[in-house]
C-alpha positions as CSV (number, residue, x, y, z in Angstrom):
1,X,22.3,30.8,84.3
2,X,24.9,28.7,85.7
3,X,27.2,25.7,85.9
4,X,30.3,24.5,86.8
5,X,34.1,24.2,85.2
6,X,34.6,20.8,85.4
7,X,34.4,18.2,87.9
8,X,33.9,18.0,91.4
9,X,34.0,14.5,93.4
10,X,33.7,14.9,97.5
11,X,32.6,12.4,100.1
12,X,31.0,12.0,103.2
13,X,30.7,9.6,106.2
14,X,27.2,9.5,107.9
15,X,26.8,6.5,110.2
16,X,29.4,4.5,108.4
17,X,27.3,5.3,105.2
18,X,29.5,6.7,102.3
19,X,28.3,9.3,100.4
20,X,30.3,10.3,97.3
21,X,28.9,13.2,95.9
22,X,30.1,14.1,91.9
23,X,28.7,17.1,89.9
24,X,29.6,16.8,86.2
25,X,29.0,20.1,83.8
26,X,27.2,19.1,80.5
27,X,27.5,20.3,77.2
28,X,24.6,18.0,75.4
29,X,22.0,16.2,77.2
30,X,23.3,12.7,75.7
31,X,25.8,12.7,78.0
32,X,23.6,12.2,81.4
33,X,23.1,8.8,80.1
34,X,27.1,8.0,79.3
35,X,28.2,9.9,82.8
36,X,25.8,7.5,85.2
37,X,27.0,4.6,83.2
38,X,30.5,5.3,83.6
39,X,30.1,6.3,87.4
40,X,28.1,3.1,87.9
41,X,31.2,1.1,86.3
42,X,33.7,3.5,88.6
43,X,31.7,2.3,92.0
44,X,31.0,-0.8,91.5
45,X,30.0,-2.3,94.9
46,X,27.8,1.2,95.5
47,X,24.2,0.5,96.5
48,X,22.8,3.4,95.0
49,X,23.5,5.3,92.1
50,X,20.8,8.7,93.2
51,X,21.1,11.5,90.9
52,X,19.2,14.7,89.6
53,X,20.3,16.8,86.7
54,X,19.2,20.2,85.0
55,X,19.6,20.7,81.0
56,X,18.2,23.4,79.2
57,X,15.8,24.3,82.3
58,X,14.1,20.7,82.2
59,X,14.6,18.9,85.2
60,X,14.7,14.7,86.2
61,X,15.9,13.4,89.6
62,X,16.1,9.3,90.7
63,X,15.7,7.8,94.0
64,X,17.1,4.9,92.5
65,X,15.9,2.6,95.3
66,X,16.0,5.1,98.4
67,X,12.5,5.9,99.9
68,X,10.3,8.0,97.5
69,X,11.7,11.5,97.9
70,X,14.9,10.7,100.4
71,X,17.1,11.1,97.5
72,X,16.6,12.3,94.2
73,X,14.9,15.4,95.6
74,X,17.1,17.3,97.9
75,X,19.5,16.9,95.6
76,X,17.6,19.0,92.9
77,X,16.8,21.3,96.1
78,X,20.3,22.3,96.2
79,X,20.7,22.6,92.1
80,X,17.7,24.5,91.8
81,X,18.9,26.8,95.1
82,X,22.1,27.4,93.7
83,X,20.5,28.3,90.2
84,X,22.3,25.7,87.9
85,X,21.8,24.5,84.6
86,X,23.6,22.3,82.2
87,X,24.9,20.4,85.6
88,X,24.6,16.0,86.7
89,X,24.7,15.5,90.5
90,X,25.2,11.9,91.2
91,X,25.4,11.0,94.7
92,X,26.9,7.4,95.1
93,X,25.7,5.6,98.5
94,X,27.5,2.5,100.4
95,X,25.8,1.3,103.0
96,X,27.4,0.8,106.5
97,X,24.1,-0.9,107.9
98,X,22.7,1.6,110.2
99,X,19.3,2.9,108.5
100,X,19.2,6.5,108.6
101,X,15.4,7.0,107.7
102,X,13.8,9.7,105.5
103,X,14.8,12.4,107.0
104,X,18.1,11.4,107.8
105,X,18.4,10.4,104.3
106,X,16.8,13.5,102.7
107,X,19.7,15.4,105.1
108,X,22.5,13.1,103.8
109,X,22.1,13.6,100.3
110,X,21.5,17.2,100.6
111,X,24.9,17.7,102.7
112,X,27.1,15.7,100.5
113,X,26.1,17.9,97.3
114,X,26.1,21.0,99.1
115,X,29.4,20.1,100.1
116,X,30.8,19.5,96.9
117,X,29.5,22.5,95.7
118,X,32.1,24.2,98.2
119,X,34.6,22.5,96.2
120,X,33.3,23.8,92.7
121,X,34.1,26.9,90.4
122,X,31.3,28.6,89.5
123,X,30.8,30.1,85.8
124,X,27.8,31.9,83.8
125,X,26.1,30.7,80.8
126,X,25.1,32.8,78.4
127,X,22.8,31.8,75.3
128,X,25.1,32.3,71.6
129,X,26.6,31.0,68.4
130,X,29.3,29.0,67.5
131,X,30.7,31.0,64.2
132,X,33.3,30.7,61.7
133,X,35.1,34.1,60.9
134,X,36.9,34.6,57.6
135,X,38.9,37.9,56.9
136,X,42.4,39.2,55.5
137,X,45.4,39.3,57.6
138,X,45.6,42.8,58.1
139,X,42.2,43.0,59.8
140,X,43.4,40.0,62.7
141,X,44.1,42.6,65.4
142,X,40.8,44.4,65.2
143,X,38.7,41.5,65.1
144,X,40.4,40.2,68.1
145,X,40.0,43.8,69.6
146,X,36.1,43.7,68.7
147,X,35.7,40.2,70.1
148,X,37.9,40.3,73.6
149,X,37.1,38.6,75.8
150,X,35.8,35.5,74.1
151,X,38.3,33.0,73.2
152,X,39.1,31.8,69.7
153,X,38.6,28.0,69.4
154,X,40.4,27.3,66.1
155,X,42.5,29.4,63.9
156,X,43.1,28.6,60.5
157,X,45.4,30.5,58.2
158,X,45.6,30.6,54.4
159,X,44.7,32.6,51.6
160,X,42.3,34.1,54.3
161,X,42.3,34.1,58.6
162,X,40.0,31.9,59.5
163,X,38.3,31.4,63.3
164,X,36.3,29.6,65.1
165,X,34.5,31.0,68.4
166,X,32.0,31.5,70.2
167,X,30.3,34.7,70.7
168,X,27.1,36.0,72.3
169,X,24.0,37.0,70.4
170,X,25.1,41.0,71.1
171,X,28.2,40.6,69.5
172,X,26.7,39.7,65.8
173,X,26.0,43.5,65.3
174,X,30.2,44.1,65.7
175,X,31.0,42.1,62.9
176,X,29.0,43.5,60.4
177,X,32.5,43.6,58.2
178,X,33.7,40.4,58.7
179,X,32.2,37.4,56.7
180,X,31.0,35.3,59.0
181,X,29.0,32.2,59.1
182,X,26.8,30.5,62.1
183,X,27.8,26.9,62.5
184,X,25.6,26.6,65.1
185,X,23.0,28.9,66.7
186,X,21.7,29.4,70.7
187,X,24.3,27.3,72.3
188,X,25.4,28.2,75.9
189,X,28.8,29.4,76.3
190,X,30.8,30.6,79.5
191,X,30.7,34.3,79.8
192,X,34.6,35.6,80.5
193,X,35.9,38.5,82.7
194,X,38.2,40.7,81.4
């Protein structure tokens, strides 16, 4: 499963048509409401907001006022092609006057995501838990030894260490000495390359 670092804004020109094509990661599904608000305050004068948007394998797209199918569509086509989840496409549309029809529409949309997709950084999702690690000071260097190469979030230290991170479900069997607590459970987090 994948999505994408951050975000990625690219646009096109298709018989004086703009296209602005943004893909938006997203780490709760509340947030596909706030993002098209925001980019509908950011474009203003745009005459169509069109977007799709994968979360947790569920799927929604919007035409918003394209012909049935021209819009919304093709740009899931290219999420679902590419094997994303936890990803907002919004494809922004001014309109130069020159009618494109549906099939020049459908190929509009579809080349200004793909497009920005060029631009993106690809990274792998894997399902976990967001845990809080407590342990003596001596035993820092092998927890971070058992745990490499996730990230700590937060570090705390007093009478005890105390962390924050998120690791995958495989890694709960490595801490079996460590006191440990799950904050939250089955959360996707970015797998990391050592």
């Amino acid at each position: 499963m994948n999505s994408i670092a951050k975000k990625v804004v690219e646009e096109i020109v298709i018989q004086k048509s703009r296209f602005i094509a943004i893909l938006l990661p997203l780490s709760k599904e509340e947030e596909i409401s706030l993002f098209l608000k925001d980019i509908q305050k950011e474009y203003k004068e745009a005459t169509h907001y069109c977007y799709a948007y994968i979360f947790n394998n569920q799927k929604r797209f919007s035409d918003d006022g394209e012909p049935n199918g021209s819009a919304g569509r093709p740009i899931l086509n290219v999420l679902e092609r590419q094997d994303y989840n936890h990803i907002l496409a919004v494809v922004v549309r001014y309109f130069g006057g020159i009618k494109l029809g549906i099939g020049g529409l459908y190929r509009a949309y579809t080349q200004s995501v793909t497009k920005a997709f060029e631009k993106a950084s690809r990274i792998s999702l894997i399902p976990g838990n967001l845990l809080r690690i407590s342990f003596p000071y001596e035993q820092e260097k092998k927890l971070l030894s058992l745990i490499a190469p996730y990230p700590v979030l937060q570090k705390e230290y007093q009478e005890q260490v105390r962390y924050e991170l998120f690791l995958p479900d495989s890694y709960l069997a490595t801490l079996q000495e460590f006191s440990y607590e799950i904050l939250q459970k089955n959360i996707l987090g970015q797998e990391f390359k050592s």
